[in-house]
C-alpha positions as CSV (number, residue, x, y, z in Angstrom):
1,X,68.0,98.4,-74.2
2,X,71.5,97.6,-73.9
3,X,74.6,98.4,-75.7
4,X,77.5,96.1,-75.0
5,X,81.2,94.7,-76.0
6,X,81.0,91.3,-76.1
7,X,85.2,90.1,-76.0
8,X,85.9,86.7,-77.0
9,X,88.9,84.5,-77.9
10,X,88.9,84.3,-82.2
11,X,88.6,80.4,-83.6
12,X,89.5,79.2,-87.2
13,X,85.9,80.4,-88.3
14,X,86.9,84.1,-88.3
15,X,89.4,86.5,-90.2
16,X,92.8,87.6,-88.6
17,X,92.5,84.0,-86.2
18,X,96.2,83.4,-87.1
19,X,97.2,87.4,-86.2
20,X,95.1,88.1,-83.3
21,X,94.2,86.1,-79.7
22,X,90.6,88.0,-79.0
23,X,87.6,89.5,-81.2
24,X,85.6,92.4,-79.5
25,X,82.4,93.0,-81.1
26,X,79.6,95.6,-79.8
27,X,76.6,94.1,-79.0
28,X,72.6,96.0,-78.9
29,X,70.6,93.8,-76.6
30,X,67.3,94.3,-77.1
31,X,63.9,92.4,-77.5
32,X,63.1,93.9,-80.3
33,X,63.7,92.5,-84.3
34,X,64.1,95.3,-85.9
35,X,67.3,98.2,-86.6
36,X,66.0,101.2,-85.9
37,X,68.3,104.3,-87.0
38,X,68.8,105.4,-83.5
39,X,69.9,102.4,-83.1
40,X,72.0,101.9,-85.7
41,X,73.8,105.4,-84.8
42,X,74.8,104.3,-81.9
43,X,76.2,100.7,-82.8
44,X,78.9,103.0,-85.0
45,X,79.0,105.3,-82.4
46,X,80.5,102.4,-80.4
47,X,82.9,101.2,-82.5
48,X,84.3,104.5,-83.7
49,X,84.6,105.8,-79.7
50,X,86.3,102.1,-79.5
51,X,88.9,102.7,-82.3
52,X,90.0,106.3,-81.2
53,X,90.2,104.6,-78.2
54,X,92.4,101.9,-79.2
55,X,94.3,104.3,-81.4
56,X,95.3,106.6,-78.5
57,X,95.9,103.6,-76.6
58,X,98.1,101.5,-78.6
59,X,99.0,103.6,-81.8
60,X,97.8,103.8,-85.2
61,X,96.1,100.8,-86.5
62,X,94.4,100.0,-89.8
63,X,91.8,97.7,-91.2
64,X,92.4,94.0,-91.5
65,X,92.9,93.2,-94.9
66,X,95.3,96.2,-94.8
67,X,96.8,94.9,-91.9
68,X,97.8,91.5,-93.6
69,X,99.8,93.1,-96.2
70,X,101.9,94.9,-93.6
71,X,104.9,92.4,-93.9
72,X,105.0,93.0,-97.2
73,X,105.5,96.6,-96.9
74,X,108.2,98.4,-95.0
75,X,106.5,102.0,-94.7
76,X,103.7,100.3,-92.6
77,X,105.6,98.9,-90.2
78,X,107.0,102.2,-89.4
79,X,103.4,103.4,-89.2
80,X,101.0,100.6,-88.0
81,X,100.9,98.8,-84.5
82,X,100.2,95.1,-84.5
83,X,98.9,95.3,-81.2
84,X,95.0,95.6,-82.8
85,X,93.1,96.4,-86.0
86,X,89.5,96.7,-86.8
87,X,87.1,94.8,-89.6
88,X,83.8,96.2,-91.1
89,X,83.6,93.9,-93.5
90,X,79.6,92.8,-94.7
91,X,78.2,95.1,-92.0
92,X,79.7,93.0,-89.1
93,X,81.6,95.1,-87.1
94,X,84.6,94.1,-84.6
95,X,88.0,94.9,-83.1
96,X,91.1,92.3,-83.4
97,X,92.7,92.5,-80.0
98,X,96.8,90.8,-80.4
99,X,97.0,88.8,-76.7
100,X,95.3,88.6,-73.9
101,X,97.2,91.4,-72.2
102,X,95.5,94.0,-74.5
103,X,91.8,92.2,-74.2
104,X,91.7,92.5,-70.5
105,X,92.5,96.5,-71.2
106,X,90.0,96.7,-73.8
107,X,87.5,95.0,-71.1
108,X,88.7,97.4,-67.9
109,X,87.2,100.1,-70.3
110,X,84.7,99.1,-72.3
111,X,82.4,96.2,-70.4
């Protein structure tokens, strides 16, 4: 069994296309259909190790629906980087990566 990041460029289909260039989502491959806790763990495992990462990497950054109202709201542009941002919504984990620049970095790390 594999854990993985798969990084892709976003399309139309998926939230924050219009903010971010690239999507990287962790990935269990496996032949097996079913979730088992361990398994589970470590999916979150990987995307929380991910976000410190990115955090430490490129500053603080938020979730996506808070990152949309952040040109509405002076304080979080102080705070927030627009470099990346994370969305857990509906159990379907990923990590918004801004260009291209910060999805190669994300790869040198993480694939």
């Amino acid at each position: 069994m594999n854990y993985i990041w798969i990084v892709r460029k976003t399309d139309k289909r998926m939230a924050g296309f219009n903010l971010f260039e690239f999507v990287a989502s962790p990935k269990i491959k496996t032949n097996s259909l079913y979730i088992t806790r361990d398994r589970y763990d470590k999916y979150c495992s990987m995307l929380i190790e991910a976000r410190n990462w990115c955090w430490t990497t490129w500053g603080p950054g938020c979730e996506l629906d808070i990152h949309k109202l952040k040109n509405m709201d002076n304080e979080l542009n102080k705070i927030i980087t627009d470099r990346w941002c994370w969305q857990t919504d509906y159990n379907n984990h990923k990590i918004l990566l801004k260009t291209e620049k910060e999805a190669n970095w994300f790869k040198l790390r993480w694939q």
